[in-house]
N, C-alpha and C positions, 0 to 999 in steps of 0.2 A: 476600324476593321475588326478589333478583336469582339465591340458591339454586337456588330450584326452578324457575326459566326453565330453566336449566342444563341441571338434571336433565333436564326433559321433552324439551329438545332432544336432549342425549345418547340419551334411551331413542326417542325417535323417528329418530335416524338410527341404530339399530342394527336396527330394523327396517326401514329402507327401504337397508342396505348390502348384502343380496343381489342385490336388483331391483337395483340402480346398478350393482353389479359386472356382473350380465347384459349391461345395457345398453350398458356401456361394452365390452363385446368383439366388438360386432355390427358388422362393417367392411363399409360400402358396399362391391359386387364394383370397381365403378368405381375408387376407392382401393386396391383392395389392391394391393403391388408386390414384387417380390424374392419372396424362397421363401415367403411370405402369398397369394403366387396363382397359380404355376407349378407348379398339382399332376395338371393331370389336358388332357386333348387339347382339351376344352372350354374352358378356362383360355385354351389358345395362340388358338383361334380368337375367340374374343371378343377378344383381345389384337391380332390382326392385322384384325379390324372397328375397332376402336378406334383403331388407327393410319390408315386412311382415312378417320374420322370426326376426327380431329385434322386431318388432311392438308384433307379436302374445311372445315374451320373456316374456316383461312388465305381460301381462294377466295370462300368466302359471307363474308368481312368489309367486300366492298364490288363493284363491277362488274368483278371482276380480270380475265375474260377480255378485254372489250373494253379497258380501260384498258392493260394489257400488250402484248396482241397482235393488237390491232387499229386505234386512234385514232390513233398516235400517226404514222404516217404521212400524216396529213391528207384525206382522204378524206371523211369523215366529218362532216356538216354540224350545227348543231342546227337544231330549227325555232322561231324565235322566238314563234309562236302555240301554239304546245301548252303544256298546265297546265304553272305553274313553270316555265316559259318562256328566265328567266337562268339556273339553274342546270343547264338543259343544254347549256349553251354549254363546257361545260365537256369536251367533243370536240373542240371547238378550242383550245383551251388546249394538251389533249394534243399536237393537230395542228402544232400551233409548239414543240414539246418544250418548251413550256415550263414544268416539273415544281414547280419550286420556286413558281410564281404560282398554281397547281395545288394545293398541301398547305398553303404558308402563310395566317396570319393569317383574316380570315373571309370567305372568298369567297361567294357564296350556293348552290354544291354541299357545301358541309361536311359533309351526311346522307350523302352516300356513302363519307366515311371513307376516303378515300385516302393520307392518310397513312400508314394501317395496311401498306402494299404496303410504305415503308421499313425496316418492322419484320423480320429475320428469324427470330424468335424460336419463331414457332410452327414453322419447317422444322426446325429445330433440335430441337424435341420431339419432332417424328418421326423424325429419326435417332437422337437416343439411344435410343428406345423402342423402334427398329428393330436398334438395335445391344444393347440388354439383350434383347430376347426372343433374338437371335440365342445369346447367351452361355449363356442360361439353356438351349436344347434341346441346346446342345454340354456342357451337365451332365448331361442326362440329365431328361426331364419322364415321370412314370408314363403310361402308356397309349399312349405315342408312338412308333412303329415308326420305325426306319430307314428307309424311304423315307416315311414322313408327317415326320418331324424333315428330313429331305435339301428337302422341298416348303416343309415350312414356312419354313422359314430363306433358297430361292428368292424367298418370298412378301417376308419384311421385308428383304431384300438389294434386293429392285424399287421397294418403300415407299420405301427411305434413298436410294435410285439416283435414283430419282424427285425426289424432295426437292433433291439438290445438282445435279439439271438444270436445276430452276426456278430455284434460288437463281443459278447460273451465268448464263441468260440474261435476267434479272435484274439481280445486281447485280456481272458480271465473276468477280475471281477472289473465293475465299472460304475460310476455312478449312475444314480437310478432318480428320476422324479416323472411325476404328469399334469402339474399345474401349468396355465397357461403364462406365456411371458416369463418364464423362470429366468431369474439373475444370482441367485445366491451362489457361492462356490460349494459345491459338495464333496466329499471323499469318495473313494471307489468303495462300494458295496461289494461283497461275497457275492460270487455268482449264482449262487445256488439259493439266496436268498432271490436276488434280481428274475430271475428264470421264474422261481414262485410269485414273485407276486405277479409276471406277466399270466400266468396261468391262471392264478385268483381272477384277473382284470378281462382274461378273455372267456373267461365260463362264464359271465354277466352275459356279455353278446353273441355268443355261439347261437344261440335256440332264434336270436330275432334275424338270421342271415335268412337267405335264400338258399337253399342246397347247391343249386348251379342256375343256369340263364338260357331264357330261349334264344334272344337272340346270339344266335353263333361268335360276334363278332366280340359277345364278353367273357365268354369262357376261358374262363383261365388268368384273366385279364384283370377283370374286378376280384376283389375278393368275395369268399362265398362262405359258407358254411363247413363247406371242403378244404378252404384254406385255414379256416382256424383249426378245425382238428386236426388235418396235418401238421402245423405246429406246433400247437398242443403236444403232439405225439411225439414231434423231436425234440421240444423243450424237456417233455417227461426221459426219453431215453436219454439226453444228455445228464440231467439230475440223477438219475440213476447211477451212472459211472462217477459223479466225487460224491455222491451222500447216499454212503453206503448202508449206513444201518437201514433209510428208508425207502430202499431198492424197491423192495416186493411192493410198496405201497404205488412207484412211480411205474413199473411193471405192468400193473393191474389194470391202473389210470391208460395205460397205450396200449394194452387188450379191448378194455371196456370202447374204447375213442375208435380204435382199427374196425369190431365188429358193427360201430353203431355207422359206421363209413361204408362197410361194404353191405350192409342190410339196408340201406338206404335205397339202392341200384340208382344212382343218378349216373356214376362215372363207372367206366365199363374200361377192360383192357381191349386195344384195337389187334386184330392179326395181326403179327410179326411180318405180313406182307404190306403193313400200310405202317410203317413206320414213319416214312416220309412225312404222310399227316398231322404223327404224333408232334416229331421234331420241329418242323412248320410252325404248330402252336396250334391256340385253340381248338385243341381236340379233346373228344370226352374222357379221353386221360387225365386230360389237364388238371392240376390242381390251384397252382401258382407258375406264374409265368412274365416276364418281362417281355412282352410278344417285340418282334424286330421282324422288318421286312420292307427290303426294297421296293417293295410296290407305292411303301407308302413315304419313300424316299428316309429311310433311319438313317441316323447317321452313327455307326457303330464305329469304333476304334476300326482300323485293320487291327489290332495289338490284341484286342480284346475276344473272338471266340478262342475255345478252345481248339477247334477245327484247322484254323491256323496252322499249328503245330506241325498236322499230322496227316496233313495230304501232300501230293505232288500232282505234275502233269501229268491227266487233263483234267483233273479238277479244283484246280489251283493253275492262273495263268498271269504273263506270260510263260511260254515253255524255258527260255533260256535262262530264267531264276529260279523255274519248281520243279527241275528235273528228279532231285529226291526232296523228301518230306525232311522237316528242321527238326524233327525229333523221331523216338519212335521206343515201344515200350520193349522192355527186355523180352528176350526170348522166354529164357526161366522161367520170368511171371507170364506171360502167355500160354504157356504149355502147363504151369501151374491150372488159371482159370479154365482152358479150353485142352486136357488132357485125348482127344480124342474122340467122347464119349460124343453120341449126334448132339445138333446143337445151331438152330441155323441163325443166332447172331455170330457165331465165327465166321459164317460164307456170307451174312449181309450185312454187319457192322465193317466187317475190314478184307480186304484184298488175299489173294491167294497169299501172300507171304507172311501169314500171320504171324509163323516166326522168324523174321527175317534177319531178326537184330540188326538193322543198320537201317537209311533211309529208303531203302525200298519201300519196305511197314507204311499203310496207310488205314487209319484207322477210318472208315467211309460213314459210319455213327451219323457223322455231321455234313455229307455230302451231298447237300440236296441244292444244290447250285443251278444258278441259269444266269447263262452270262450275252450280253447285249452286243454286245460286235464279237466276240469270240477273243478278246488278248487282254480285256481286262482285267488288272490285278485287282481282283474282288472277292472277299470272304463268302462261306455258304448263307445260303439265306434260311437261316432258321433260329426259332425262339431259345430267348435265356431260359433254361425252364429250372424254376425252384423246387415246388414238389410236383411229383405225380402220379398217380393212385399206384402202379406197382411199388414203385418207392417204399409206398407208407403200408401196402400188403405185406412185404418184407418184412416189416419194422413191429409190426405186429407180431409174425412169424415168429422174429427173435424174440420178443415181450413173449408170448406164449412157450418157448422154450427154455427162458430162464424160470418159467415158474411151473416147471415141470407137464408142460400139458402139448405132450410129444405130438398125437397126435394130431390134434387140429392144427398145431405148426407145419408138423411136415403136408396137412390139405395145403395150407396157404402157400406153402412153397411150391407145388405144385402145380398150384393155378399159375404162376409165373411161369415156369419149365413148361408146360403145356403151350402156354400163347408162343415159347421160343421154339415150339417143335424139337425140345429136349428130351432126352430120356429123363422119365421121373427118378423124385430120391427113394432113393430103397434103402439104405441105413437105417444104422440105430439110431436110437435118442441119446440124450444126456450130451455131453460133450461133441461125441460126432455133429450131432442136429446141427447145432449149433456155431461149430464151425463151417459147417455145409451153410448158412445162412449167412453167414456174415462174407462166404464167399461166391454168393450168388447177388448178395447187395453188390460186391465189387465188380461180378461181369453187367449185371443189369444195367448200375449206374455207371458206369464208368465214364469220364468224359464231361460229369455234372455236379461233381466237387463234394461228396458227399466222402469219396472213400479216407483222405486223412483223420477226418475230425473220426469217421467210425472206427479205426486205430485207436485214437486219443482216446475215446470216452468206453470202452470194450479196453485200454489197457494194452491189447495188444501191441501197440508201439511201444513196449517193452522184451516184445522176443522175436528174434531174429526169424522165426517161423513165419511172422507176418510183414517181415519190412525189412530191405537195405537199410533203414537210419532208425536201426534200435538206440530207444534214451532209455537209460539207467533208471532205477528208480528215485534215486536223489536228482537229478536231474527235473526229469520229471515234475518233481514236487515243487522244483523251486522255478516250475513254468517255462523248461526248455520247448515244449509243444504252443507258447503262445509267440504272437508278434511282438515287436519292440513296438510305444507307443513313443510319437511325436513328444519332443518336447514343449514344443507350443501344449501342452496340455499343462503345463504348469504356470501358465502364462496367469495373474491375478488370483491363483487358487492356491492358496497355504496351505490346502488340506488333501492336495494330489502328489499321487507318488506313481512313479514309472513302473515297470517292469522289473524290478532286481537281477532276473538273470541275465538281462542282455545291456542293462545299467554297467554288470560288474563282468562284461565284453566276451557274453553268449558260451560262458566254459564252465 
């Protein structure tokens, strides 16, 4: 008996070993890596979608924009009456930096997964992946022309640049490399070294980008020409705020980058009545953009827009859980930004209750929804957008005011105030300028995670002029403004070290 089991087994897997062999050499495209998938120009660009879809993962693992670069300056209220109600309290938490009360043990926000922000791991996979495609077109990939390989390698040189700018304003200094397949353990590098040498790495491939894309559908989307001097420009103002002696020099570098952006004319500011477009995505604002949208079935966190937050019913449904908005910004700081003066993102960013201080407050920025049966509990549909030409016109404005050149700053602020149907600025220069700038970055972006870190690297998160969660100067220094990093990062590397101030439990 036990014979001819045998046998029958043997004689049936000798006919099921061709189908097996088949099957076992059919390699998901996803999967394939090294020369199994760098064979042909179609390969590289799925390869560099891929790396935006790993990159846009990190941001949908929890509310990263507002948690990073929005809350943590205090501002930002919850509304005790709105569904779930404690675990949006969890804006003030941030608003006390208080991080570690924030990730540990079981708070009643744990759905949002914040922890995952200490993680670096996933930036990490998009540099080596930015650093292997790089490798692999300087071997040579079929079908890939000298200037499509010069563009492409532009493209994951932005991706990787990208990557250790987050991680930098983030979590300080961090380790740095761009060889492919990297294993060695390396120490955390000075930030300000790491930022330079992205900047070294992306002056090579600036001039071989395209300025922007006819077809519509990559605007914003690919990287461009647009995207590297955009960050370029934040890389530079960031170095500016810790390497102070060679300020003027990183000043100059985000004047000289701002002017050669708007004398280009590819990206144009859209009316203040098509904002919708803007928000949408792909629009000639666009600079960088993690485009999202229902049509094409994304699948975003609920957790993850900012928008979330700061709508209620009807723009946010069912009715019987969004009767108020789960947050909503101080009065103070409202009446701060939007004092009166004309100004019609007050009337089309948010609701007549601008200052409402409670969840009335809808900030409508992000309200450009369509919803399919009408009771769907569905977020707005529109783009993560990273930069966007007023953004980086601003940012200019400020570089031209720290280096004393009043007037062309106050044009360039201007042209913003214009597209908002604001009254222009009429002030002086020197100090006023300047803070009229850095408070018009705050109304313009708001909502798109710029305004903490523009605290941190301006200093101002040191006077209560600028923030409910003023840090001390010693604080400060000893990196109360960064994230606690995962301890899996010490995981085989002798030569990694954590965060100290939030090591020695965030005080």
């Amino acid at each position: 008996m036990k014979k001819s089991i045998i046998y029958i087994l043997v004689i049936a897997g000798s006919f099921c070993l061709p189908a097996c062999k088949k099957f076992l050499n059919i390699q998901p495209i996803d999967k394939l890596t090294g020369n199994n998938f760098y064979q042909s120009k179609d390969d590289v660009i799925a390869n560099i979608y891929d790396l935006s879809r790993q990159f846009f993962g990190k941001i949908n693992e929890t509310q990263f924009i507002g948690a990073t670069g929005e809350y943590r300056s205090g501002e930002v209220m919850h509304e005790a009456q709105s569904d779930l109600g404690p675990a949006r309290e969890y804006v003030e938490v941030l608003g006390r930096n208080d991080l570690l009360n924030l990730i540990n043990g079981n708070p009643p926000w744990s759905f949002y997964n914040f922890y995952n922000i200490t993680d670096w791991t996933g930036y990490y996979q998009v540099v080596q992946g930015a650093n292997i495609l790089i490798s692999k077109l300087d071997e040579g990939i079929p079908g890939v022309s000298t200037a499509e390989k010069n563009q492409f390698k532009g493209e994951a040189a932005f991706i990787r640049s990208l990557a250790y700018f987050f991680m930098v304003r983030l979590y300080g200094d961090v380790p740095y490399y761009t060889d492919a397949f990297h294993s060695t353990a390396l120490p955390r590098e000075n930030m300000v070294s790491v930022l330079n040498k992205c900047i070294a790495d992306l002056k090579t491939y600036k001039d071989n980008m395209p300025w922007t894309y006819t077809d519509p559908a990559l605007k914003g989307v690919r990287a461009s020409k647009g995207s590297i001097i955009a960050l370029l420009m934040n890389m530079d103002m960031w170095n500016a705020g810790f390497d102070k002696p060679n300020a003027a020099k990183y000043y100059q570098e985000t004047v000289d980058l701002g002017q050669e952006l708007i004398k280009s004319n590819a990206y144009r500011l859209l009316p203040i009545s098509e904002w919708a477009t803007v928000i949408k995505g792909r629009s000639d604002e666009s600079l960088f953009e993690f485009y999202r949208s229902v049509n094409y079935g994304d699948a975003n966190a609920n957790i993850a827009p900012v928008g979330d937050m700061f709508l209620h019913y009807p723009y946010k449904r069912p009715e019987y859980t969004h009767r108020v908005s789960f947050a909503y910004f101080r009065a103070e700081y409202m009446q701060k930004l939007y004092p009166g003066t004309a100004d019609k993102r007050a009337t089309m960013w948010f609701n007549e209750d601008i200052y409402a201080d409670n969840g009335k407050f809808m900030m409508l920025k992000f309200a450009q929804n369509a919803f399919a049966t009408g009771e769907e509990n569905s977020n707005p549909d529109n783009t993560f957008m990273i930069f966007r030409y007023a953004g980086e016109i601003l940012l200019c404005a400020e570089a031209m005011a720290e280096l004393g050149q009043d007037n062309e700053a106050t044009a360039l602020v201007n042209k913003i105030r214009d597209r908002a149907e604001a009254s222009q600025y009429a002030g002086g220069g020197g100090q006023d300028l300047k803070d009229f700038i850095f408070l018009e970055r705050s109304r313009e972006l708001m909502g798109e995670g710029h305004h903490y870190f523009d605290l941190v690297r301006t200093r101002r998160i040191l006077n209560s002029q600028w923030t409910y969660n003023v840090l001390t100067l010693d604080k400060f220094n000893r990196g109360a403004w960064t994230w606690p990093i995962s301890g899996n990062a010490l995981t085989n590397n002798p030569f990694m070290s954590l965060n100290a101030y939030w090591v020695n439990g965030g005080n």
